[in-house]
N, C-alpha and C positions, 0 to 999 in steps of 0.2 A: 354413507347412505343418508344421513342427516341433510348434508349439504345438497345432495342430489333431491330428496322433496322438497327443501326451500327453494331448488331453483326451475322447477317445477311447479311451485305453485304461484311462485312471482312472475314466473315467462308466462303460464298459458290459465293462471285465475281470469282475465278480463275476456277471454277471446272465448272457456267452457263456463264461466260463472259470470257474464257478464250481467250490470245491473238491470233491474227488468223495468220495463216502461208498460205506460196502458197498453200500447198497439201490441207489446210481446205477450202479456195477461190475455188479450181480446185473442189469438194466435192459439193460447194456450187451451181458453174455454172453448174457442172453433172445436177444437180439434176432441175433446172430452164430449163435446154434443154429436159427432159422428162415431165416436168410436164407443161410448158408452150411455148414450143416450143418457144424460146428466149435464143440462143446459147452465149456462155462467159457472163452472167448474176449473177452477184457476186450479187447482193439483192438489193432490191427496195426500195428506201427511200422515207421519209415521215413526213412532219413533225405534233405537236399534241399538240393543247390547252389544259391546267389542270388549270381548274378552281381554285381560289384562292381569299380571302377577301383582300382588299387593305392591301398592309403591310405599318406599318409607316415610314412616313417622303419618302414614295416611288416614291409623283407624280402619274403620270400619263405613267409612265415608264412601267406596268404593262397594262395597260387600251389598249385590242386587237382589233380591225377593228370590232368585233361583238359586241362592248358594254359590255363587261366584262372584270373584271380582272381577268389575268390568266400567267401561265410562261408557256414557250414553251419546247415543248419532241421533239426532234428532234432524230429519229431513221432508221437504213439501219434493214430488217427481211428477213429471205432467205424463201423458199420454205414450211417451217416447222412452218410457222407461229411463229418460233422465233427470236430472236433481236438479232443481232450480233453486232451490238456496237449502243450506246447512247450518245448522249449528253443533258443534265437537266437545268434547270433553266433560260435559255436565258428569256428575256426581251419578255412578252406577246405582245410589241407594233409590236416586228419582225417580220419581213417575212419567209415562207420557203428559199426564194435564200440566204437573206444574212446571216440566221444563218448557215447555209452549206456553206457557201465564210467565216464563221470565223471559221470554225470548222473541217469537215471530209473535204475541200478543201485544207486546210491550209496542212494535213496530206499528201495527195494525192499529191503534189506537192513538198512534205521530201521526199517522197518514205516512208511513216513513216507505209502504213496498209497494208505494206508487199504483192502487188497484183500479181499476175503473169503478166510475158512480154508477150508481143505479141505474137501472132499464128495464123494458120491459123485456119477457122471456120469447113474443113475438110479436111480429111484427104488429097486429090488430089488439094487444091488448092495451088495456089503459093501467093496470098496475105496476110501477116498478117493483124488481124484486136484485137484491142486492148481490155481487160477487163473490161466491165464496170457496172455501175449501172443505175439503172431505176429510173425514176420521171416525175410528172407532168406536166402541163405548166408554174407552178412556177417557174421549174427551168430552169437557164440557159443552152444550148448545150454545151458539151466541150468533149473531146477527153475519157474522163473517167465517162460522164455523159450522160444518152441518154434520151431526150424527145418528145413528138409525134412531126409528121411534124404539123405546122401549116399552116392553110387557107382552103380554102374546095375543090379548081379543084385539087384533088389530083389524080394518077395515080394509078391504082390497087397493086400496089406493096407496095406502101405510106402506103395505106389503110392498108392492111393485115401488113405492120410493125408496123402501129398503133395499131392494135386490138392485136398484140400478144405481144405489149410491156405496153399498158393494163392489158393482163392476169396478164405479169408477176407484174406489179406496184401495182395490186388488194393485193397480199399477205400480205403489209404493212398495209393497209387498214382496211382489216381483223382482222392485230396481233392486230392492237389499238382496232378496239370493242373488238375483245375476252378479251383483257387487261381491259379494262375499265367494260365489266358486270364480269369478275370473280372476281374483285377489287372494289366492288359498293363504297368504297370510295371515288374511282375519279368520281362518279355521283354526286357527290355535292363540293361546295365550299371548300378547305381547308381554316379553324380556325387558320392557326399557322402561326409560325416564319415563315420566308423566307428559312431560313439554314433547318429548322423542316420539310418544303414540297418537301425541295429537298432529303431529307432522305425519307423520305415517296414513292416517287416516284420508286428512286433507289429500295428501298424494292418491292415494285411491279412488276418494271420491271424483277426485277430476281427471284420471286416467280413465275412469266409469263413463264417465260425462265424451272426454276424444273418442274414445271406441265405440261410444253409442252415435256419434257424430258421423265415423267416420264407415262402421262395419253394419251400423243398426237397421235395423229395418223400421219404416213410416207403422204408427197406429193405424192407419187406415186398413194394412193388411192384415190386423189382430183380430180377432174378434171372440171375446172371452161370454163362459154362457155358465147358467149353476141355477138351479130348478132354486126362484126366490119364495119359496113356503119353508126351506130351509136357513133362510139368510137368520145370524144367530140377534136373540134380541135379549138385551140388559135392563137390568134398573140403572137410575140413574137421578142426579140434582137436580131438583127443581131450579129450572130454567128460568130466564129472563122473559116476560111478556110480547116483546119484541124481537128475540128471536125464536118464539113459537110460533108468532106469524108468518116468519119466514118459511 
């Protein structure tokens, strides 16, 4: 089985995870402003416990805020219910914020995932306003990160940016069950190596990615709804002034 998802991930990684360019990011946010009305929306992240039996001599390094041990998926999914880039294996004790400050942060600050520059959100305006990704209250605010307002005397305008950055953060949400029931392996503990679950995973995730290519149905036909007076709201860090602007 081993040998079977490495050669699985080496034959079909470039052709289900290939690297992303501005025009595939511009592709990505199209398709987020028709389908969730959430304009420059490159994909929603998320991150995802995978169960796992302590490995040895591991501690407690493994052992996640629910009482289990597990490594963490940390994944961005666009519109399509598929994952456009991962990252495997982090330490189940983490949080969403910091494995994204070791990971797709770290990138976004090289200029390393290639995002497009700023623009305006249409055509008649004179503001740019910069590319970014959707998440939780997990995560932190920042100029390339965007999460609900927090507190509750919100202004109607708050609101409605809550509820439609929702929609769009729901996608990620989504990719992991579809992921997890068409893979009923990650319904139970992985038995193995530490190296052997992260191979495992990898194989998943881009078997997720063929099947969504090949059986998926287009965003355009979704169309996801949730009364946004409900959409849930956090405290949270004080933000950077720059991307309060945003």
């Amino acid at each position: 089985m081993l040998l079977v998802c490495n050669a699985l991930w080496s034959i079909l990684k470039n052709e289900f995870f290939p690297e992303q360019t501005e025009e595939r990011w511009r592709e990505i946010a199209d398709a987020f402003r028709k389908c969730s009305h959430f304009p420059t929306c490159l994909g929603a992240i998320d991150g995802n416990h995978i169960r796992v039996t302590k490995f040895p001599r591991s501690g407690l390094m493994n052992l996640n805020n629910k009482c289990y041990f597990s490594t963490f998926l940390m994944a961005i999914a666009n519109s399509n219910y598929k994952f456009t880039c991962v990252d495997i294996a982090a330490y189940g004790k983490d949080c969403d914020s910091s494995v994204f400050q070791e990971t797709f942060f770290k990138l976004l600050i090289r200029n390393k995932l290639h995002i497009p520059p700023s623009g305006p959100l249409f055509t008649n305006d004179t503001e740019n306003c910069p590319f970014v990704f959707v998440g939780d209250e997990a995560f932190s605010l920042s100029e390339n990160l965007m999460r609900p307002y927090a507190g509750h005397n919100l202004s109607e305008k708050q609101r409605i940016f809550n509820y439609r950055l929702c929609r769009a953060r729901r996608y990620v949400e989504c990719a992991f069950g579809i992921l997890s029931n068409k893979w009923r392996i990650l319904h139970t503990a992985l038995n193995v190596s530490k190296e052997f679950s992260k191979d495992i995973v990898k194989a998943c995730v881009l078997l997720h990615n063929l099947v969504r290519s090949k059986d998926g149905y287009r965003s355009e036909e979704i169309y996801m709804t949730q009364n946004w007076n409900s959409v849930n709201r956090a405290a949270c860090s004080r933000p950077r002034r720059s991307a309060r602007d945003v």
